[in-house]
N, CA and C atoms of all chains as a GROMACS GRO file, in nm:
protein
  570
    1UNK      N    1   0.085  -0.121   0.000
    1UNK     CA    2   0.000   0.000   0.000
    1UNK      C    3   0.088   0.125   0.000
    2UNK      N    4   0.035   0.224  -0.068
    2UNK     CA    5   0.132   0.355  -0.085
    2UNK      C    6   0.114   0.442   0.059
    3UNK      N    7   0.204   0.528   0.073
    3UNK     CA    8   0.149   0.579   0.226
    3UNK      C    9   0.041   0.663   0.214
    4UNK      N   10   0.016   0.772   0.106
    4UNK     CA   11  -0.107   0.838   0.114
    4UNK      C   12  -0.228   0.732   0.137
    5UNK      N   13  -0.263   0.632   0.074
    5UNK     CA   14  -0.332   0.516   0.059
    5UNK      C   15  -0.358   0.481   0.224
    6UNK      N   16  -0.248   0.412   0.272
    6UNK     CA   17  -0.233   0.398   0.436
    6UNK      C   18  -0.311   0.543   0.520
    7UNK      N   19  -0.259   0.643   0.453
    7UNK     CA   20  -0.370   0.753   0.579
    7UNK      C   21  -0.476   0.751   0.529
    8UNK      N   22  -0.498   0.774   0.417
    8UNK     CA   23  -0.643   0.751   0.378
    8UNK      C   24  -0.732   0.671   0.412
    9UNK      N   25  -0.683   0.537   0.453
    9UNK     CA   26  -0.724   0.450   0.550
    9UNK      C   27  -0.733   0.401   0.679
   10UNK      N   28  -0.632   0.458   0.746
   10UNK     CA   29  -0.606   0.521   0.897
   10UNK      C   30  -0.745   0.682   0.918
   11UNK      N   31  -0.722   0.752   0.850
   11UNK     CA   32  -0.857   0.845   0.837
   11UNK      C   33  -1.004   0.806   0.883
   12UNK      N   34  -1.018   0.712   0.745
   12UNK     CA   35  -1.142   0.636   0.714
   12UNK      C   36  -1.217   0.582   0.829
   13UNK      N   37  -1.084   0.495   0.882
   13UNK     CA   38  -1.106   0.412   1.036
   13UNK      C   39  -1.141   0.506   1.136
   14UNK      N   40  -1.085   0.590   1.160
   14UNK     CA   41  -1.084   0.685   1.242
   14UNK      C   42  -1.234   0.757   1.236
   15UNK      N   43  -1.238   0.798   1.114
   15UNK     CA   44  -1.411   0.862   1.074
   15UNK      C   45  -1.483   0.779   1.142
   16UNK      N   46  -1.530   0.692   1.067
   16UNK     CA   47  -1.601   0.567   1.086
   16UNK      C   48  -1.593   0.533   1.277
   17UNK      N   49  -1.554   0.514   1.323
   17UNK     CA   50  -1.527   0.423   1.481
   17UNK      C   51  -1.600   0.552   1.571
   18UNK      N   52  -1.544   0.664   1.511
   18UNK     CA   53  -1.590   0.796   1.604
   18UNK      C   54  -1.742   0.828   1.548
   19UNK      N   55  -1.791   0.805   1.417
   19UNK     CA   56  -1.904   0.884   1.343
   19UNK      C   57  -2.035   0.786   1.428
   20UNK      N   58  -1.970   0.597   1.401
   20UNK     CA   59  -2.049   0.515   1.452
   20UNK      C   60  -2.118   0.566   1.592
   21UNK      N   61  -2.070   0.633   1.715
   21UNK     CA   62  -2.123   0.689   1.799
   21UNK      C   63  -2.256   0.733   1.845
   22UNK      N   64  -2.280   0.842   1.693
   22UNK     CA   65  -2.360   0.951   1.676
   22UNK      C   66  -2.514   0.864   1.676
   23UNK      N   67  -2.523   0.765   1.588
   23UNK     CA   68  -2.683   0.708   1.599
   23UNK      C   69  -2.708   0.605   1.774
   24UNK      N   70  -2.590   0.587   1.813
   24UNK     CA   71  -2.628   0.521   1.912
   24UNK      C   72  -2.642   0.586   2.014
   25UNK      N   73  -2.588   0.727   2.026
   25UNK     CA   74  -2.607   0.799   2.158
   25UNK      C   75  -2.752   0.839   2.107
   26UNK      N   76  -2.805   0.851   1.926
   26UNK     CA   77  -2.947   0.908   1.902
   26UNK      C   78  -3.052   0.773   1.989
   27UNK      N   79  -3.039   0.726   1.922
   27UNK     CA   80  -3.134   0.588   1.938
   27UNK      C   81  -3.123   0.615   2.057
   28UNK      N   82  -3.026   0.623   2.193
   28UNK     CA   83  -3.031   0.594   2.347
   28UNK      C   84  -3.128   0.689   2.429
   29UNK      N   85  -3.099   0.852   2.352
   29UNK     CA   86  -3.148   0.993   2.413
   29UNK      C   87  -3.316   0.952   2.374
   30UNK      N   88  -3.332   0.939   2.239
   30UNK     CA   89  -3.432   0.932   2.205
   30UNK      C   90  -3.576   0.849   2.272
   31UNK      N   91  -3.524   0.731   2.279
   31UNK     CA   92  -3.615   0.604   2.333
   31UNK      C   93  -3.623   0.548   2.451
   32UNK      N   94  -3.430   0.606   2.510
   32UNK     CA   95  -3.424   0.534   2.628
   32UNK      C   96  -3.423   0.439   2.690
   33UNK      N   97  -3.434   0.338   2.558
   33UNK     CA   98  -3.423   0.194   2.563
   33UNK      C   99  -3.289   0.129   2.574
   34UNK      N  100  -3.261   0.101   2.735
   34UNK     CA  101  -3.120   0.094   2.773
   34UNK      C  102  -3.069  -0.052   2.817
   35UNK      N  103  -3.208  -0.097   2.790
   35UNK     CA  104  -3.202  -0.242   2.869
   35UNK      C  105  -3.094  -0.329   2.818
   36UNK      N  106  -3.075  -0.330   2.683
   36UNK     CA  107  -2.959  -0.430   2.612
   36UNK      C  108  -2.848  -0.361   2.568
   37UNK      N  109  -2.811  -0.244   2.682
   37UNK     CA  110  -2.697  -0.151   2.650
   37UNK      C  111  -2.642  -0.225   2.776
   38UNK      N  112  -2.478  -0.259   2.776
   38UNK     CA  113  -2.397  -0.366   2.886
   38UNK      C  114  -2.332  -0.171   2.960
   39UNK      N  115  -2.336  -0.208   3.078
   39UNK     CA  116  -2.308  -0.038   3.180
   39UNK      C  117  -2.174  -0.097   3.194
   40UNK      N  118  -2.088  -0.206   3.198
   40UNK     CA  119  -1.963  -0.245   3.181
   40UNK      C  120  -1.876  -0.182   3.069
   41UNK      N  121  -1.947  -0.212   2.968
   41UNK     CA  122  -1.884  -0.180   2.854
   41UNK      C  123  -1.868  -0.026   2.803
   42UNK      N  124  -1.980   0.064   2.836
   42UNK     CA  125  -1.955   0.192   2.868
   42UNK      C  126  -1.908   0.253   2.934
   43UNK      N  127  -1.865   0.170   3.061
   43UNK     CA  128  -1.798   0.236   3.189
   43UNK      C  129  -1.635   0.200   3.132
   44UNK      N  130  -1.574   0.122   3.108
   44UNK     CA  131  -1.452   0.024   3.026
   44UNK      C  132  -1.430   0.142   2.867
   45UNK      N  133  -1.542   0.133   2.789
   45UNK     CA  134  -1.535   0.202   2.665
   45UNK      C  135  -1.430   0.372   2.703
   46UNK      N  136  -1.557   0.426   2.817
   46UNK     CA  137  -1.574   0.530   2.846
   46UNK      C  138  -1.415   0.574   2.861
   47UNK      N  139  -1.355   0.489   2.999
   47UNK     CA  140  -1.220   0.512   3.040
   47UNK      C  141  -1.109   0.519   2.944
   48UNK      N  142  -1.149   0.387   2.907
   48UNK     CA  143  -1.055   0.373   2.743
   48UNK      C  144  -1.003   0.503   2.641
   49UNK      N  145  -1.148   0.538   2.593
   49UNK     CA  146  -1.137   0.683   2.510
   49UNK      C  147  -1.080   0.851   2.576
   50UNK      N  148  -1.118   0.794   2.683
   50UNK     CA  149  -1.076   0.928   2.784
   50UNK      C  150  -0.842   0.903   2.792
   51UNK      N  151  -0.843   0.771   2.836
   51UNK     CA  152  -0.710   0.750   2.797
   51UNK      C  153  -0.604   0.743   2.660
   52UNK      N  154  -0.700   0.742   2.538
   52UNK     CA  155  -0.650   0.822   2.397
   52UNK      C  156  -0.688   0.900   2.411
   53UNK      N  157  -0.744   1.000   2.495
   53UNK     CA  158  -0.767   1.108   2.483
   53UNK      C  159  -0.612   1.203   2.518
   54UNK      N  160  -0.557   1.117   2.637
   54UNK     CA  161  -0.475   1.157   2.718
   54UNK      C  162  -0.336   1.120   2.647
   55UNK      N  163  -0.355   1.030   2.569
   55UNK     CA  164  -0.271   0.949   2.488
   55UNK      C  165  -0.158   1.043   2.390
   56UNK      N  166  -0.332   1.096   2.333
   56UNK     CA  167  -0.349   1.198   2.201
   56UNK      C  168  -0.251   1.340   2.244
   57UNK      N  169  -0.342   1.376   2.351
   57UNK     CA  170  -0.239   1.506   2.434
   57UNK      C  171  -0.087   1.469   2.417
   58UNK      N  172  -0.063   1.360   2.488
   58UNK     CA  173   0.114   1.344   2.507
   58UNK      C  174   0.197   1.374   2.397
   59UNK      N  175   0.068   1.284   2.280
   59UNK     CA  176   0.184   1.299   2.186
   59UNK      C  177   0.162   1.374   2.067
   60UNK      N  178   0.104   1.481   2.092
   60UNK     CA  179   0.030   1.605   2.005
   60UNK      C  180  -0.043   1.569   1.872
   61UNK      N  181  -0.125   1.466   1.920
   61UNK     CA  182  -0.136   1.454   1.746
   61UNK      C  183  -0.271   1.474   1.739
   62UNK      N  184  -0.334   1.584   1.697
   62UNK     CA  185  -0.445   1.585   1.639
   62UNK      C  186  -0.586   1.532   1.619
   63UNK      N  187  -0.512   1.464   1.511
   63UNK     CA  188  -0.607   1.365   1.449
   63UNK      C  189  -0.698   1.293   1.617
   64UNK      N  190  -0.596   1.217   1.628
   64UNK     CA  191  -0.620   1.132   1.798
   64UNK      C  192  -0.705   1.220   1.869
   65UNK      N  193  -0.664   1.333   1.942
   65UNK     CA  194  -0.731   1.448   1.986
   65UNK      C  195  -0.864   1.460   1.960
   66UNK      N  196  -0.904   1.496   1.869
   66UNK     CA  197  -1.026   1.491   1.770
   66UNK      C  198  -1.138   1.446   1.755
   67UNK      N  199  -1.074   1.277   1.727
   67UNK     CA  200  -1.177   1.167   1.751
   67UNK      C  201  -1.182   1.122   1.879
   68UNK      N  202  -1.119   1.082   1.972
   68UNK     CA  203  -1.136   1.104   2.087
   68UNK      C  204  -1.196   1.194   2.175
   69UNK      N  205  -1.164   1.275   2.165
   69UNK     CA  206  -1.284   1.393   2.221
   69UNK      C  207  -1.400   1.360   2.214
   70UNK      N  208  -1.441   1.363   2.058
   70UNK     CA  209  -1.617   1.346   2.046
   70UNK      C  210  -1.645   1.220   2.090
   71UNK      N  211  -1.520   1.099   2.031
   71UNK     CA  212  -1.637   0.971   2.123
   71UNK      C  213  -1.656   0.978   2.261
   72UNK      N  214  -1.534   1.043   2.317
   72UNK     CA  215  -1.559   1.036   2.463
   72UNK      C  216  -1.708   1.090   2.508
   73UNK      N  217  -1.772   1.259   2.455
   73UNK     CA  218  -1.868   1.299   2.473
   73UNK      C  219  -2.037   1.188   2.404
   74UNK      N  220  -1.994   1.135   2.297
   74UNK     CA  221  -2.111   1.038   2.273
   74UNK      C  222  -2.078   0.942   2.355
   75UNK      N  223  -1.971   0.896   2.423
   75UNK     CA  224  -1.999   0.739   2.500
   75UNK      C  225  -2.053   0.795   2.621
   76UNK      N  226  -2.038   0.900   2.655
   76UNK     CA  227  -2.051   0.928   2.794
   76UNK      C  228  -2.201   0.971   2.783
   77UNK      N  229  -2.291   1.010   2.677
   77UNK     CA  230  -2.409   1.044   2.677
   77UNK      C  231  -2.484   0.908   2.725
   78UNK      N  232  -2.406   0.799   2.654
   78UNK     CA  233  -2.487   0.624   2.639
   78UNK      C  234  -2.486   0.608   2.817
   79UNK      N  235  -2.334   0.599   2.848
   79UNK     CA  236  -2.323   0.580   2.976
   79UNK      C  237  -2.395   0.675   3.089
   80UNK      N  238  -2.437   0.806   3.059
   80UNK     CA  239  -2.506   0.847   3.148
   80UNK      C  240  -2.639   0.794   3.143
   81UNK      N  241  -2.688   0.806   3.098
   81UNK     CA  242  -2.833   0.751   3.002
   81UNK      C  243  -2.837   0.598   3.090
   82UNK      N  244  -2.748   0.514   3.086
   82UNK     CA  245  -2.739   0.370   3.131
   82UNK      C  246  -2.729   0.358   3.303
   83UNK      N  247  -2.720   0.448   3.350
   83UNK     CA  248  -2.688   0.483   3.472
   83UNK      C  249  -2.774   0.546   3.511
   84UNK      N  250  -2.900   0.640   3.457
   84UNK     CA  251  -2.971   0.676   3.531
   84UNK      C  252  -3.097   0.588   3.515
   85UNK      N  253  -3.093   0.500   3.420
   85UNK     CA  254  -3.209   0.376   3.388
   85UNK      C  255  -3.147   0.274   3.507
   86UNK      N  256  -3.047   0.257   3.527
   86UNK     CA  257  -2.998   0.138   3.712
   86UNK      C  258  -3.076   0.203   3.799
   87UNK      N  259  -2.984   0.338   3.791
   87UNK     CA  260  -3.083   0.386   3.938
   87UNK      C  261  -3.227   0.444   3.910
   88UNK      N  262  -3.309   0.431   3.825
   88UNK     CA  263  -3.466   0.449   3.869
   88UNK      C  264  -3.503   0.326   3.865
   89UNK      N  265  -3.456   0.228   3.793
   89UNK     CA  266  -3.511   0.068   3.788
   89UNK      C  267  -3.482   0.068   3.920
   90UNK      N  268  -3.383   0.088   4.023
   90UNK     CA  269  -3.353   0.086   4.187
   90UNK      C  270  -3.401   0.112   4.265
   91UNK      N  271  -3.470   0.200   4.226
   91UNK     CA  272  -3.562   0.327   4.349
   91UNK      C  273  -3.751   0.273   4.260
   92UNK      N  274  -3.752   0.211   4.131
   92UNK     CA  275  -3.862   0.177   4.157
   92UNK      C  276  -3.826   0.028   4.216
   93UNK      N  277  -3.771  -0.083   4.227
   93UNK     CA  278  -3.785  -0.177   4.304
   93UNK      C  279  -3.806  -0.182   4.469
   94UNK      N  280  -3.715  -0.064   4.515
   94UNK     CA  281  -3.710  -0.022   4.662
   94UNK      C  282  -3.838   0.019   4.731
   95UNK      N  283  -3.874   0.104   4.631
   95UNK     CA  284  -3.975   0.171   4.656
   95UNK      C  285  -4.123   0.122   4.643
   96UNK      N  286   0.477   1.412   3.036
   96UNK     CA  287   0.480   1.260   3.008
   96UNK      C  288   0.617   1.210   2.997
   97UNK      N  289   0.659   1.117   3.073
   97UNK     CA  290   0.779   1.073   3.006
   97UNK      C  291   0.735   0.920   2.909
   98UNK      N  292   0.860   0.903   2.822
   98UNK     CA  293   0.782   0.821   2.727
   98UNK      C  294   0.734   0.696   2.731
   99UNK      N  295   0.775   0.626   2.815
   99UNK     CA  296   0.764   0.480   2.915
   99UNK      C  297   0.591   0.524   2.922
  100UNK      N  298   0.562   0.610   3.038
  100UNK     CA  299   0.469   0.655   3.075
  100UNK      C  300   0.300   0.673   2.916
  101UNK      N  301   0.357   0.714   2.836
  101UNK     CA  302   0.264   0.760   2.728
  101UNK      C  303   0.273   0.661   2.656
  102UNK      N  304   0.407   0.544   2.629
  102UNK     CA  305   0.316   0.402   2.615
  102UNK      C  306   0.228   0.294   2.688
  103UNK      N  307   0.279   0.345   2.829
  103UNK     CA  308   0.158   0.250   2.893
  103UNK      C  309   0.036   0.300   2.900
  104UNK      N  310   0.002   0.466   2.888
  104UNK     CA  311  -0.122   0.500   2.829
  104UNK      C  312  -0.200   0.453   2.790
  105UNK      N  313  -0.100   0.426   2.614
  105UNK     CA  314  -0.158   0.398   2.490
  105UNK      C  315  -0.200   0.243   2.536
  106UNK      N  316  -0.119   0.164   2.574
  106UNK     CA  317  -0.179   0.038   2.578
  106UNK      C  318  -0.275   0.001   2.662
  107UNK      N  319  -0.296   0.063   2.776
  107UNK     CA  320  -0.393   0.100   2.849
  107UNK      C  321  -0.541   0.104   2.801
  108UNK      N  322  -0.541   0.210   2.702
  108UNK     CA  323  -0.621   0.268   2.597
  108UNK      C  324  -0.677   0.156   2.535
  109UNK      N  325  -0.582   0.097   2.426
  109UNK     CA  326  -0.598   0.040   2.362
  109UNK      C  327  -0.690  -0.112   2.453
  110UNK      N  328  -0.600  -0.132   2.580
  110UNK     CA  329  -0.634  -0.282   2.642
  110UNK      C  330  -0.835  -0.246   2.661
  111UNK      N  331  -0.878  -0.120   2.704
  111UNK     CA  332  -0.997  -0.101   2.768
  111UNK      C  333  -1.083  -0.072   2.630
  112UNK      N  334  -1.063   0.012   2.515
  112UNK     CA  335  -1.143   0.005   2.428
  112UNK      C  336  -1.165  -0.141   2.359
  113UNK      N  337  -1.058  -0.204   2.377
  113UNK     CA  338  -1.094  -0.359   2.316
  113UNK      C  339  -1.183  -0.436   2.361
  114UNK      N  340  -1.166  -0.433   2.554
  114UNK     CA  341  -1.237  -0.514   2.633
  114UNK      C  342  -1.351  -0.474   2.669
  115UNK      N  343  -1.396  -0.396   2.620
  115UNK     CA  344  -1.517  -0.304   2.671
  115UNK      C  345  -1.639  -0.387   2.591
  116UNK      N  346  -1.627  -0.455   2.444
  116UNK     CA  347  -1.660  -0.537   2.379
  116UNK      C  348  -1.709  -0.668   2.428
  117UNK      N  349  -1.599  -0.738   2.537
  117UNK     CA  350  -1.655  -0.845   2.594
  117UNK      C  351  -1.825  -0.859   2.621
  118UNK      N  352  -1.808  -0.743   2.745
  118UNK     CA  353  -1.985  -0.773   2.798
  118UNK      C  354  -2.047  -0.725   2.752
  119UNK      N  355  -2.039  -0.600   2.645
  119UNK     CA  356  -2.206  -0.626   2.540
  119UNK      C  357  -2.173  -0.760   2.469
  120UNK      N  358  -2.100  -0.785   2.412
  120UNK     CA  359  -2.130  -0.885   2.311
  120UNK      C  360  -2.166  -0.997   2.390
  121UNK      N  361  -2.128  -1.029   2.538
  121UNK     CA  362  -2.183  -1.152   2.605
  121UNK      C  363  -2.352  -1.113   2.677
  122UNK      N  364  -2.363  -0.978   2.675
  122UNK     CA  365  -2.507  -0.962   2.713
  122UNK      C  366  -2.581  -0.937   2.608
  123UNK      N  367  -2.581  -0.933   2.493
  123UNK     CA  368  -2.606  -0.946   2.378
  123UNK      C  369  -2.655  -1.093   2.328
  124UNK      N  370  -2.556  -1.175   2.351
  124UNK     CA  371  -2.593  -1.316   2.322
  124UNK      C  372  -2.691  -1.352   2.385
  125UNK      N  373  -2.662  -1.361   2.551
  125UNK     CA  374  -2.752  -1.410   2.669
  125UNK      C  375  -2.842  -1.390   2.661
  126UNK      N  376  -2.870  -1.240   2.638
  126UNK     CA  377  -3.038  -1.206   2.692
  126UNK      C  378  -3.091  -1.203   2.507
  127UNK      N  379  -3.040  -1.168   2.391
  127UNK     CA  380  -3.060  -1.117   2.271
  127UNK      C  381  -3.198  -1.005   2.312
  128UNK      N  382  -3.136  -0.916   2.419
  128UNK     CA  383  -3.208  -0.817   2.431
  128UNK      C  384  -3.120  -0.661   2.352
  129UNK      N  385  -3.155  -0.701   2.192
  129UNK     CA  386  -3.087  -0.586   2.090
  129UNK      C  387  -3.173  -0.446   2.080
  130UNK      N  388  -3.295  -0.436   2.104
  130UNK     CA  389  -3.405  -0.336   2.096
  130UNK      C  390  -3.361  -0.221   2.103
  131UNK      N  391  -3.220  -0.168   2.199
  131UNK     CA  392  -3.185  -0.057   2.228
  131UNK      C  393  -3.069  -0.053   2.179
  132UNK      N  394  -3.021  -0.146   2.115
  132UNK     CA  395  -2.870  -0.114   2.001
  132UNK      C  396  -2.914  -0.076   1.853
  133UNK      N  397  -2.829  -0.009   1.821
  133UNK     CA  398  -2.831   0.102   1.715
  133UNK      C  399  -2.760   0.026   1.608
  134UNK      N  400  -2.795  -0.056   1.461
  134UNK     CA  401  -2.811  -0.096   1.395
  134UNK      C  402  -2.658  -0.002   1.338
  135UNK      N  403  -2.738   0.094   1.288
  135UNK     CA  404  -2.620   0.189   1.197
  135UNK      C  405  -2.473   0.194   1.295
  136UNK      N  406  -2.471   0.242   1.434
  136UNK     CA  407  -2.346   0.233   1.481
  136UNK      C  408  -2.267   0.069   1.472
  137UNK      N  409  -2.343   0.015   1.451
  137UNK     CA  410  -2.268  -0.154   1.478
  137UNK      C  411  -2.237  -0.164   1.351
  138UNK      N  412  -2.268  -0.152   1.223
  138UNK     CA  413  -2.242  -0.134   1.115
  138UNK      C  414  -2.094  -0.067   1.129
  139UNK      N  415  -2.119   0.074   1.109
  139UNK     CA  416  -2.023   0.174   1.054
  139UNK      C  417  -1.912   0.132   1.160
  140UNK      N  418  -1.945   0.072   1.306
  140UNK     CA  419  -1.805   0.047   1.419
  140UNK      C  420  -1.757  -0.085   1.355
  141UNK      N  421  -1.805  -0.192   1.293
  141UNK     CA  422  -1.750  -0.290   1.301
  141UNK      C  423  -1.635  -0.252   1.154
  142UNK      N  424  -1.656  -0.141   1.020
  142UNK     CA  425  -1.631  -0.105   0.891
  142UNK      C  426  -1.479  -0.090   0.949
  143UNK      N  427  -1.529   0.080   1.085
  143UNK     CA  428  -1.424   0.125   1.103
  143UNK      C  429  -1.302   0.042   1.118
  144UNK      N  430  -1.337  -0.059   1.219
  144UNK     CA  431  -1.280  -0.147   1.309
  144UNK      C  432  -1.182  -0.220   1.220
  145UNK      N  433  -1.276  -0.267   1.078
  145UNK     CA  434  -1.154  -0.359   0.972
  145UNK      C  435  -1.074  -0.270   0.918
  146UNK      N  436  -1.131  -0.106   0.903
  146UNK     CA  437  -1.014  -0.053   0.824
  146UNK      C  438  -0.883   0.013   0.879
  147UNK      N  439  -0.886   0.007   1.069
  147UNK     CA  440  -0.808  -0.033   1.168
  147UNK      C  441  -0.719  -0.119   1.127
  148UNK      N  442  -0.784  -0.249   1.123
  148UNK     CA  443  -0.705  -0.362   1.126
  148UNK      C  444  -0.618  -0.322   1.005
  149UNK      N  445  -0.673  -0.335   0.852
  149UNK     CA  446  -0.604  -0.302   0.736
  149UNK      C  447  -0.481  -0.205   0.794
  150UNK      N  448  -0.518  -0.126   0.867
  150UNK     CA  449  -0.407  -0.008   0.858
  150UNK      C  450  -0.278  -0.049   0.934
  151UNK      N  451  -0.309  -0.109   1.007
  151UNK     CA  452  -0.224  -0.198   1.170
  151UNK      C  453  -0.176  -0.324   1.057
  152UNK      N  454  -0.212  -0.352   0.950
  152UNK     CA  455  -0.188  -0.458   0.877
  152UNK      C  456  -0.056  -0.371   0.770
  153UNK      N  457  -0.109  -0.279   0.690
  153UNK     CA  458  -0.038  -0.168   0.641
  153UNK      C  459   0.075  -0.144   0.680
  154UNK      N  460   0.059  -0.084   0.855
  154UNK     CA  461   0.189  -0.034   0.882
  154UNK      C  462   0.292  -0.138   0.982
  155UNK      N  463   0.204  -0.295   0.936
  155UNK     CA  464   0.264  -0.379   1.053
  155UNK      C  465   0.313  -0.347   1.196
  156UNK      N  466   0.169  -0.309   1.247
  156UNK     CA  467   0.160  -0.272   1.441
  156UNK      C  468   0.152  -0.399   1.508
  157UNK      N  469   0.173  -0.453   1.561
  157UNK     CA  470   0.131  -0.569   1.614
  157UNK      C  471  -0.036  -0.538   1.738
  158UNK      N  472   0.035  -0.419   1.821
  158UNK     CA  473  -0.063  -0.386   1.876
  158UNK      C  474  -0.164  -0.345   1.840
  159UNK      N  475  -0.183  -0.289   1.721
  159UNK     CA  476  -0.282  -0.253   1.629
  159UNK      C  477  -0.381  -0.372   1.566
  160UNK      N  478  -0.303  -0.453   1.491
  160UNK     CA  479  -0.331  -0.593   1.451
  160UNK      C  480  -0.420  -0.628   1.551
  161UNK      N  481  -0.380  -0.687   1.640
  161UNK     CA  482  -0.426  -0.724   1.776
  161UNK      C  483  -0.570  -0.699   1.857
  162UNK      N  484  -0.540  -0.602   1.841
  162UNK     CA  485  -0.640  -0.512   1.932
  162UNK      C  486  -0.776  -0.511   1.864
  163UNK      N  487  -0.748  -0.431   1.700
  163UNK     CA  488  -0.876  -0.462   1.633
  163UNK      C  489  -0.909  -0.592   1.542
  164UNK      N  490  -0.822  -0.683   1.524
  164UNK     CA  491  -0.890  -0.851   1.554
  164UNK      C  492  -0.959  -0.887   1.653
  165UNK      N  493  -0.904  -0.832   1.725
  165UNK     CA  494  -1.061  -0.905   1.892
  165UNK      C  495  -1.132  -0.839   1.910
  166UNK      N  496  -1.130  -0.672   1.850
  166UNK     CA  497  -1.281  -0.618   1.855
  166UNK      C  498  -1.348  -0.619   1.717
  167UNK      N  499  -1.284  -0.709   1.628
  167UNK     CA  500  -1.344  -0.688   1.482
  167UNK      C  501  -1.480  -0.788   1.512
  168UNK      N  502  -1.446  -0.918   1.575
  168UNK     CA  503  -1.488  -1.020   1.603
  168UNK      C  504  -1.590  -0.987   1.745
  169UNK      N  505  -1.574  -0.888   1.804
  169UNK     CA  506  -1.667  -0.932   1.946
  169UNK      C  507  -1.798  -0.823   1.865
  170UNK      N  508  -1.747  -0.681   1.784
  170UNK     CA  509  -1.889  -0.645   1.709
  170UNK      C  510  -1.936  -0.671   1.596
  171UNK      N  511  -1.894  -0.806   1.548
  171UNK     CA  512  -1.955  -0.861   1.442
  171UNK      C  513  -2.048  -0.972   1.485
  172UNK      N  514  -2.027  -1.018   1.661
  172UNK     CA  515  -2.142  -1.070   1.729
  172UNK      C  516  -2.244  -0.968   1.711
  173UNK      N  517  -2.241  -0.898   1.777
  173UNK     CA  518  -2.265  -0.770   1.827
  173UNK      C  519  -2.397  -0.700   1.684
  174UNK      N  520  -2.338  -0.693   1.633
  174UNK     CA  521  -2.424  -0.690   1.429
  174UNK      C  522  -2.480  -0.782   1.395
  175UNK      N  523  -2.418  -0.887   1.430
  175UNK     CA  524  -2.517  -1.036   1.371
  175UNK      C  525  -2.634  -1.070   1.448
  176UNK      N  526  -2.630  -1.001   1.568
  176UNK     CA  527  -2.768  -1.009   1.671
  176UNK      C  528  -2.840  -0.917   1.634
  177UNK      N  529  -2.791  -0.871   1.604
  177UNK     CA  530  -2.917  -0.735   1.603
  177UNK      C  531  -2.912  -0.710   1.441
  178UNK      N  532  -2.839  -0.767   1.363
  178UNK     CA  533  -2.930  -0.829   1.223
  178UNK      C  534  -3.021  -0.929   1.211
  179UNK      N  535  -3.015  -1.069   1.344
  179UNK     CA  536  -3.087  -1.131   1.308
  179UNK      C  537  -3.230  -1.101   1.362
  180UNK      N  538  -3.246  -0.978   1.475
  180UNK     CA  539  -3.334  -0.972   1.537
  180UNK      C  540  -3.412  -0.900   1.443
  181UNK      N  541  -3.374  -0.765   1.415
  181UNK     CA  542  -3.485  -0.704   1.301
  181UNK      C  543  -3.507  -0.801   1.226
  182UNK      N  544  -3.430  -0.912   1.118
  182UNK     CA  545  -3.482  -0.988   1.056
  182UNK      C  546  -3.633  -1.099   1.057
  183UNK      N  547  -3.599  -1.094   1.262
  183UNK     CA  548  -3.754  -1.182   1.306
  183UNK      C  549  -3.825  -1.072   1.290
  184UNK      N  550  -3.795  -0.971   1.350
  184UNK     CA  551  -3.945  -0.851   1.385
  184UNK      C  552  -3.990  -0.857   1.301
  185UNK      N  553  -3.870  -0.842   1.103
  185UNK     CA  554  -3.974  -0.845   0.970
  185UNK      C  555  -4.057  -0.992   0.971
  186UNK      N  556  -3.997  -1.058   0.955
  186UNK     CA  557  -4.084  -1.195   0.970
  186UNK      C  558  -4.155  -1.222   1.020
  187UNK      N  559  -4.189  -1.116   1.130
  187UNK     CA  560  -4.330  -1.124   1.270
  187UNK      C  561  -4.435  -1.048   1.210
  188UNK      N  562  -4.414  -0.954   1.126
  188UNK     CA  563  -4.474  -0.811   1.060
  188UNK      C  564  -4.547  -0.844   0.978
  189UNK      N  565  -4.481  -0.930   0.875
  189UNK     CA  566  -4.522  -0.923   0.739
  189UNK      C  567  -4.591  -1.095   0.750
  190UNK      N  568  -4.588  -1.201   0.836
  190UNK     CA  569  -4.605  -1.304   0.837
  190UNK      C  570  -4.731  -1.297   0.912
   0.00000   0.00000   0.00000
């Protein structure tokens, strides 16, 4: 593969992994249907992206910066969203 | 950052966005409660995810390689559930 070719595809990936986000934080805000969303995997996801986030900083690069940022803000919409459906499913069982 | 430090970041990073995959895709199977996963993000994440790999293939990363082979595979569970589920709902609809 030529190297323009290689970023063009490093890009692509990058678009794509961060863009994927956008309908699932829609679908979550929207419906609220959280039941077959795993609060592991957002809590794990969440940290993850926040650490390329931190990653990105060290080593000035942009691009990283970028996409990281926004997924961090769409995972964290899912994960809040997933967290406040525990605790009312909680407080209605308690209650 | 010293640089020791900003690779264990990265692998850090890399170890938690991978594994974050495990428990949806195992609460995914278990319950095939997909209703609240987002069709289009599992799509466009699993695209991104191969053109990751391609690129980690490209620039021969190992950690790259790696990382998005085991998440190429835990959201292509992840897609195949929640392709086969709309597929019943049509079959419930139209049948």
């Amino acid at each position: 593969m030529s190297n323009s070719l290689i970023e063009i595809t490093g890009y692509a990936a990058a678009f794509s992994t961060t863009a994927a986000f956008i309908p699932q934080a829609w679908l979550s805000w929207r419906t609220r249907d959280l039941s077959g969303i795993s609060l592991p995997m957002y809590a794990l996801f969440t940290v993850g992206v926040a650490l390329w986030l931190v990653y990105g900083i060290a080593i000035a690069c942009i691009p990283v910066i970028v996409a990281n940022a926004i997924t961090l803000m769409l995972s964290s919409v899912v994960l809040s969203l997933k967290w406040l459906q525990i605790r009312k499913a909680r407080a209605e069982t308690s209650g």
